[in-house]
Every structure is written in structure tokens, then in C-alpha cells.
C-alpha positions in Angstrom: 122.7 172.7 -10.5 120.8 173.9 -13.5 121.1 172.8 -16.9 120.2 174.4 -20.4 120.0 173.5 -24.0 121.8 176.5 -25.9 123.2 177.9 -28.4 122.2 176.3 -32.6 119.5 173.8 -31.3 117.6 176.8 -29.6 118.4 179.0 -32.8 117.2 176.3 -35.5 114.0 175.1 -33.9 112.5 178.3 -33.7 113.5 178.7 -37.4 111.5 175.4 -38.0 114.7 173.5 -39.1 115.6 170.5 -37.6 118.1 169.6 -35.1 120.6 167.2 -35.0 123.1 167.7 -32.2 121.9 169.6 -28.9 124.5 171.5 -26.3 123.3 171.8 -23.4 125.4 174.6 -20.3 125.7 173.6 -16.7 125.0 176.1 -13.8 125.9 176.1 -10.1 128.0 172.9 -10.7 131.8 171.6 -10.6 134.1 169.7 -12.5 134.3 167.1 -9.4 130.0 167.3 -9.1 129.8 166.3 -12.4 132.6 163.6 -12.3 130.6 162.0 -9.8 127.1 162.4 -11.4 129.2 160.0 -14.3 129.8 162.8 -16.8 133.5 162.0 -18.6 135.2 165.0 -19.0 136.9 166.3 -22.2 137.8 169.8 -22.7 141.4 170.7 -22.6 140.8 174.6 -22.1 137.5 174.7 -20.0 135.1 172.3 -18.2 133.3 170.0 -21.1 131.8 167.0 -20.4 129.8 163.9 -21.9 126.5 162.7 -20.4 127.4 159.2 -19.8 124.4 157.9 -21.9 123.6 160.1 -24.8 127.4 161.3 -25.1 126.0 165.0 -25.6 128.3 167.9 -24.7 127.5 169.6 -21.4 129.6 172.3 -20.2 130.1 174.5 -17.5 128.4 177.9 -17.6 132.0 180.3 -18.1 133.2 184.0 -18.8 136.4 184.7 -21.1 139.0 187.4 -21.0 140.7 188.8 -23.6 144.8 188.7 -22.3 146.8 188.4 -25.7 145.8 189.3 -29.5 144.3 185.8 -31.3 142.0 183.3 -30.8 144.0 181.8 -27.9 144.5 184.6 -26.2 141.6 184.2 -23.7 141.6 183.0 -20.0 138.4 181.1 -19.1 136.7 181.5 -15.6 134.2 178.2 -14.7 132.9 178.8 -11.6 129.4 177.6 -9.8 128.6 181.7 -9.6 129.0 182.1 -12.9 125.4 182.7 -14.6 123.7 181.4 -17.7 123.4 185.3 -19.0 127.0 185.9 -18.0 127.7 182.7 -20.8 125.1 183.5 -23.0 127.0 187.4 -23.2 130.3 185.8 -24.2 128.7 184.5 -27.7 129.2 185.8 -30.6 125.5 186.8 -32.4 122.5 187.3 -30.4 120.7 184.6 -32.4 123.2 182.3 -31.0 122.5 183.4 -27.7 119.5 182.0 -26.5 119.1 178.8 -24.0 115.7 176.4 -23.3 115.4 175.5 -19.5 114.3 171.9 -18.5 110.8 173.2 -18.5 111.1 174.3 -22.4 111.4 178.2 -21.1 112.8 180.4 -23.8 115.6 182.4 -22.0 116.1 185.5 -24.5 118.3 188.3 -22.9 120.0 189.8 -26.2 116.7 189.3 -28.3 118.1 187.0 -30.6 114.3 185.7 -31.4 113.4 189.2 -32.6 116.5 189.0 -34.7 115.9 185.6 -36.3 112.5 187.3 -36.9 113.7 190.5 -38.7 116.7 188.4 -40.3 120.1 190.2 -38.8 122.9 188.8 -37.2 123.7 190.8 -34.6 126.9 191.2 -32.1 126.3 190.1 -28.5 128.2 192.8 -26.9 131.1 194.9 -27.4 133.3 192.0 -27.0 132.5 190.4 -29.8 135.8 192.1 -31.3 138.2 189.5 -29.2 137.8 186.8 -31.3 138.6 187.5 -34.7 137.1 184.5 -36.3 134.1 186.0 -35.9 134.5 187.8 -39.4 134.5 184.7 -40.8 131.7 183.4 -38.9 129.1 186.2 -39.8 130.0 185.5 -43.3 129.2 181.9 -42.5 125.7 182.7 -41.3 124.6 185.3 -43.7 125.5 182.0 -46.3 123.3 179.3 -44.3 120.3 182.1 -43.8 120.5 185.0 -45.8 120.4 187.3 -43.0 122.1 191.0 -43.0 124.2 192.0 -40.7 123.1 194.7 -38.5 125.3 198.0 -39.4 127.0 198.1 -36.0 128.6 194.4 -36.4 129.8 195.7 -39.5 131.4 198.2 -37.7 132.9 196.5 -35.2 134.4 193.8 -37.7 135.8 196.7 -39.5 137.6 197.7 -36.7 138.9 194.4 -36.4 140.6 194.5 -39.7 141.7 197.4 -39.1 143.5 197.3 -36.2 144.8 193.9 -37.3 143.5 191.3 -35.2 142.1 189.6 -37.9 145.8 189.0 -39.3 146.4 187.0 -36.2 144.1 184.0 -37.2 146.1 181.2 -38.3 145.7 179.3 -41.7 143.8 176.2 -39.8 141.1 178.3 -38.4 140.6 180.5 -41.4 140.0 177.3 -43.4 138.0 175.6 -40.8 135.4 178.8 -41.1 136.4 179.2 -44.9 135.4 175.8 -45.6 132.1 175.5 -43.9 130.8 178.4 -45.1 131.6 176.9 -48.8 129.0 174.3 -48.0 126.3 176.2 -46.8 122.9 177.0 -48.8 124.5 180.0 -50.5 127.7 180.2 -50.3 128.5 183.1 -52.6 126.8 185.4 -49.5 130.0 185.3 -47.4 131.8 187.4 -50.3 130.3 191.0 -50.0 130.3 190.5 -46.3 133.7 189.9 -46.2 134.4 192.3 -48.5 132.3 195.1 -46.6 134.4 194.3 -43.4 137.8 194.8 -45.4 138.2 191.6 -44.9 138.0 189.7 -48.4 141.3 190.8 -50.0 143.0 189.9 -47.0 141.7 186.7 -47.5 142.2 185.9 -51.0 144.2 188.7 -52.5 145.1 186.6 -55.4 141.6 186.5 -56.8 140.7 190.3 -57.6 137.1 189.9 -56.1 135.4 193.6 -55.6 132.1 194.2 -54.5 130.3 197.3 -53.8 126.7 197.2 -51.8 126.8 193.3 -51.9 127.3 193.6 -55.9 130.0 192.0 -57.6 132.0 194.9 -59.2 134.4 193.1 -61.2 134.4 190.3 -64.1 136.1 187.8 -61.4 133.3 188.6 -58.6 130.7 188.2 -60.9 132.1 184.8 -62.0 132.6 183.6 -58.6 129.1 184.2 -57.4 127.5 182.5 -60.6 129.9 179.8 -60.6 128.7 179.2 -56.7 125.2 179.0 -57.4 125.7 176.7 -59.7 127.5 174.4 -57.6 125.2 174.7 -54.8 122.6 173.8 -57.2 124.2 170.4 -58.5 125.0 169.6 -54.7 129.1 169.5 -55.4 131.1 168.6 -51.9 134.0 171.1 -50.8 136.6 170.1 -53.0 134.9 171.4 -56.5 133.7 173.9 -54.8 136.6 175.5 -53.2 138.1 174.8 -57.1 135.5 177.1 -57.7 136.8 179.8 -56.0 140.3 179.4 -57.1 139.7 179.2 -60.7 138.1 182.3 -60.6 142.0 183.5 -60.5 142.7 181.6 -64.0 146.3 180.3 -62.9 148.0 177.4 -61.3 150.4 180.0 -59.5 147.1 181.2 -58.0 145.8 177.5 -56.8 149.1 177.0 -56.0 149.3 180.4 -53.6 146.0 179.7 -52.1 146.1 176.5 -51.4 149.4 176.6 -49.7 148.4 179.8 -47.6 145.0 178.3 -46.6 146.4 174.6 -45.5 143.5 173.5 -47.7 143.1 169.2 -47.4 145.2 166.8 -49.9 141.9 166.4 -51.9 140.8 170.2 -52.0 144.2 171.2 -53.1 144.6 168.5 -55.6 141.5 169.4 -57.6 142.2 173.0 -57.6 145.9 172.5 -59.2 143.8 170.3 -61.5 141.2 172.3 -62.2 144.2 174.9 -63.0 146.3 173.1 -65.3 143.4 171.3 -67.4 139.8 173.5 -67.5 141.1 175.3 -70.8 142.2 172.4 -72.6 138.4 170.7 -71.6 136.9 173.7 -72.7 138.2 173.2 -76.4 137.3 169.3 -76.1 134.8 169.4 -79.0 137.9 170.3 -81.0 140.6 168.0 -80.1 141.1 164.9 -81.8 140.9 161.0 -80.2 144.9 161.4 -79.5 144.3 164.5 -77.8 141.2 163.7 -76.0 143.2 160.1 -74.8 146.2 162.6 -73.5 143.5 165.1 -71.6 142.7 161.4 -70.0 145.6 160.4 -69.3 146.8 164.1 -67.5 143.5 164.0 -65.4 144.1 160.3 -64.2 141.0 159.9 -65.1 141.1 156.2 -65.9 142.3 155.7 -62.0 140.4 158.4 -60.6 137.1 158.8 -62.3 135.2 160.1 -59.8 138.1 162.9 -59.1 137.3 163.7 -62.6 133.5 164.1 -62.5 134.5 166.5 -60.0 136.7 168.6 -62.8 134.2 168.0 -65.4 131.6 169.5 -63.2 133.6 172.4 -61.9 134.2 172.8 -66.0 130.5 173.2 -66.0 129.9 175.5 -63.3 132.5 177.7 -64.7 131.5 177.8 -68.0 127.7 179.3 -67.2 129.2 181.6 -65.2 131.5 182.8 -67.7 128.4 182.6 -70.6 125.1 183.0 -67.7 124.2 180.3 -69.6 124.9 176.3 -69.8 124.5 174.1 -72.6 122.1 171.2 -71.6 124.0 168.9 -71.3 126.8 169.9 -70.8 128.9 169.3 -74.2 132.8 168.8 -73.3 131.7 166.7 -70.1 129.3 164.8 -72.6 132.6 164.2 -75.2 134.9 163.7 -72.3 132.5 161.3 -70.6 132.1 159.4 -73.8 135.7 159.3 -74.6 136.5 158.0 -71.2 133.8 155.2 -71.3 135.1 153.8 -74.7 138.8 153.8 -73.3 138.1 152.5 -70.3 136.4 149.3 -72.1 139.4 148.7 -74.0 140.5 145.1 -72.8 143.7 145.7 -71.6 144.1 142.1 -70.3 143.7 140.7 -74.1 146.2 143.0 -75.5 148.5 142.5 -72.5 148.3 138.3 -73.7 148.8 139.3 -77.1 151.6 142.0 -77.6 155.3 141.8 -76.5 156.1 143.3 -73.0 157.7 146.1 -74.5 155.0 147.0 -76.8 151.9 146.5 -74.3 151.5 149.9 -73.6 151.8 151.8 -77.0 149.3 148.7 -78.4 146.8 149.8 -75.2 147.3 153.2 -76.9 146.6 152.8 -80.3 143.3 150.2 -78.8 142.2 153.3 -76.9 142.7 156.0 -79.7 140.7 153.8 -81.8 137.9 152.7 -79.5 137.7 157.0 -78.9 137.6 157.5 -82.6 134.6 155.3 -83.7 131.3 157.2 -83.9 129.2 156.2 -81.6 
């Protein structure tokens, strides 16, 4: 029995970046070997296991065959014959490929190092077109590194759209790749590469995003990438930035469509639809009045949900340099909004409660909050 560290940790210390999680691939063993060796196992659809004192994943070195179209249409071999290069082939990118022995031996057979080197993510091997979230995947990785991808992967995930096998992905893995890639350094990356596999209007044909040699060619494309960059740059979590995205297409049908089709999480969703039905009316903030401003409020939930509505007020922003390639500094309808929710929100609502008639508590908490909006600061 042999055992390798493989895979991300390889890839990421030899970039210099540091590593948090570490998978190692067992060769020459069993399930029942490493049962007894006090490994627990826990994979459902090949041999995974967790060392019994650091809880790491271990698995057995396997091979994969293609028998149906999808992501589960593979049957797994884990045998003691099987070799680490045999499981290092059945990877996706070559920098991904690369295993550590116990001795700290760099094990290299695809030359993933040379490609982390020249920057270019690179296809394994000609089966790299089984497993259509793949696409996704590359996009992924050209957003965490900036790396290109080498012309023949483009080709081959091409082909994949093409000959549909990317329509077989379901909404939940779509969204799992869709989602991390939203998170990563640059995010607005995974948009021409999707688009240069054929790939992007596929994916969100609602929003109208063109690009041409990793350029945005429309208004929408450009907005999306600026908007992006922005977000990555204030640090905003998946939810504003995935109402990013789906802003870019201006209507609540369109948050509505994606969100659905995507099987985006309660919070990602809800913040889109928000983002949808209220970014115009913040936009015209400086013009609206302390009635209006307390009804904008009172739509977000802001009073209940403030930190939900940082989120809008921030998408507001992002949106807003994109649209102008500039921002104001700061920010003037978060600034009003902000202020406007601050003086409502120190209304005491427990003294007028003690002092009004049941019936009348909530248009006297009204006419407390429209006031304490209205004086000048």
C-alpha cells in the first residue's frame, strides 16, 4: 500500500498559496485493508475513507467509464492494480493532476507544473469530454487564477455543447460550479470562457451577455464584468453577487426565470427578486421625499432585515459604477438610505405604543418615522 497527497494541495503549494484541506489516493489497498487499518469509510459511489485521526479523505486509486450521457453516467473500477497514473488520467486539468509521495516526490505525468508555470488549464486526456461539468469547472479556474485555456480544451468543451452533453447537467450541479466560481478572485473571467465554449447562453439566456475574444460585446456584458469587479473588490458574499448577475437583465421576470431554473438558495433568490423590484426606485433616492424614502423602507424590510439591505444597497453600488465607470464616493443613495433608516429605526416605538390607541399605534409610528426622516440632520 502506497499513499499520495493529490490533486489542489499539490496544485496550490507549488503556486505558493496555502493549503487548507489535503486528499491524499490509496494504491495497492482494499476497502476491507483499510477497514482494518481503522479508516471509516464514506463514499457511496467508490471507496472513500477517513483516517481515523486527522478525518482527511483517503481514497482508493480508481478508473471511470463513461456508460450513459451525464454526470452519473460513469462506472467506477477500485482495484489494488489500479495505478496512481491510471487515477491521476481520469482528472480533469493537468494542473490538477499531480500527486506528492510520502517522501515529498513530485509525481508529474501530464506536466501540469509546466502548465501552472505558463498559466493554461489544460485537458488530461481525451476523456475529459465525459463529464460535462467540466465547462463549468475551467470557467471556475480561469476565475481563481487567470489562466487561459489551452486551445484544444476549448475545443473539446465545444464539442461538448455541441453535441449536447452539457444539457444533461442538472440545475444542482450547474449552481454548485456556478456559484463557486462567483466567489472566486475574479469572477467576471468565467464569462468569455463560457461564452467561447458556446456555453454561456445556454446558461443564462435571459441576460443577453456577448463577448468576442474575451471582450464584452454588448452594453449588458460590459455591465456585468464592471459590476463583478466591484463586488469582488468590496468582498460581497454570493448572494449580492449572484444579484449582480441577474440584474444585469433589468427585470423581475428575469430574477424570477433564473433563479427558478438555477435552484439558487432561499437567500440568493430573495435578494435577486429584491434587487429586481427596488434598485430603480434607490437609484432616484436623492429625489424622493421622507414618505417615500419610509415606503422604500418599509418594501425592503429593512427595519427587520438590515443587514439583507446593506446587501441591496451595495449591489445598488456596484451597479451604478458599472453603469457610469464611475462611483460617487460615498456612495450617495446608500448614504440617504442609510441615514433615513438610522433616524426610523430610533423612533421609540415602545413610547408611542404607551401613548396612542391600539388602533392608531401604527399610523402614529408612521407619522414619528416620516418626521424623524424629515429633520436635517
Amino acid at each position: 500500500m502506497k499513499i499520495y497527497v493529490v490533486g489542489g494541495a499539490v496544485r496550490d503549494e507549488l503556486l505558493g498559496l496555502s493549503v487548507a484541506d489535503r486528499d491524499y489516493v490509496v494504491v495497492g489497498s482494499t476497502p476491507e485493508e483499510m477497514t482494518a487499518l481503522g479508516y471509516k469509510p464514506v463514499g457511496k459511489d467508490f471507496p472513500v475513507f477517513l483516517h481515523p485521526r486527522t478525518h482527511e479523505q483517503y481514497a482508493l486509486a480508481r478508473t471511470e467509464r463513461k456508460t450513459a450521457r451525464g454526470y452519473r453516467g460513469f462506472q467506477v473500477h477500485a482495484a489494488p492494480e489500479v495505478t496512481l497514473e491510471q487515477d491521476l488520467e481520469r482528472r480533469d486539468l493537468t494542473i490538477n493532476a499531480m500527486a506528492r509521495d510520502e517522501a515529498g516526490v513530485l509525481i508529474d505525468p501530464f506536466g501540469g507544473a509546466a502548465d501552472l508555470e505558463r498559466g493554461l488549464l489544460r485537458h488530461v486526456s481525451a476523456a475529459f469530454v465525459e463529464d460535462p461539468v467540466r465547462i463549468l469547472r475551467v470557467a471556475r479556474f480561469a476565475a481563481r487564477f487567470g489562466f487561459a485555456v489551452a486551445p484544444e480544451t476549448m475545443a473539446l468543451m465545444r464539442t461538448m455543447v455541441e453535441n449536447g452533453e452539457a444539457g444533461a447537467l442538472v440545475p444542482e450541479r450547474v449552481w454548485q460550479e456556478f456559484s463557486r466560481g462567483l466567489m472566486e478572485r475574479d469572477p467576471s473571467r468565467m464569462f468569455p470562457v463560457l461564452a467561447d465554449a458556446g456555453f454561456l447562453g445556454e446558461l443564462l439566456p435571459e441576460l443577453g451577455l456577448e463577448f468576442e475574444q474575451s471582450t464584452p460585446a454588448t452594453d449588458a456584458a460590459r455591465i456585468l464584468v464592471r459590476a463583478l469587479a466591484c463586488g469582488a473588490t468590496q468582498g460581497l458574499g454570493l448572494a449580492p453577487r449572484f444579484a449582480l448577475v441577474v440584474s444585469v437583465g433589468g427585470s423581475l421576470e428575469t430574477a424570477r426565470a433564473l433563479s427558478e431554473r438555477l435552484k439558487v438558495p432561499g437567500d440568493c433568490r430573495d435578494l435577486a427578486l429584491l434587487a429586481a423590484r427596488h434598485l430603480d426606485t434607490i437609484e432616484r433616492a436623492a429625489s424622493l421625499g421622507a414618505a417615500a424614502l419610509l415606503a422604500l423602507l418599509e418594501a425592503c424590510d429593512a427595519f427587520r432585515r438590515p443587514e439583507r439591505f446593506a446587501e441591496l444597497l451595495a449591489v445598488a453600488e456596484c451597479l451604478e459604477y458599472a453603469k457610469r465607470g464611475r462611483a460617487e464616493t460615498p456612495y450617495r443613495s446608500g448614504a440617504i438610505l442609510r441615514r433615513a433608516l438610522a433616524a426610523a429605526a430610533g423612533v421609540d416605538a415602545a413610547r408611542i405604543a404607551a401613548q396612542s390607541a391600539s388602533g392608531e399605534i401604527p399610523a402614529e409610528l408612521r407619522r414619528a418615522r416620516i418626521a424623524a426622516i424629515a429633520t436635517p440632520v
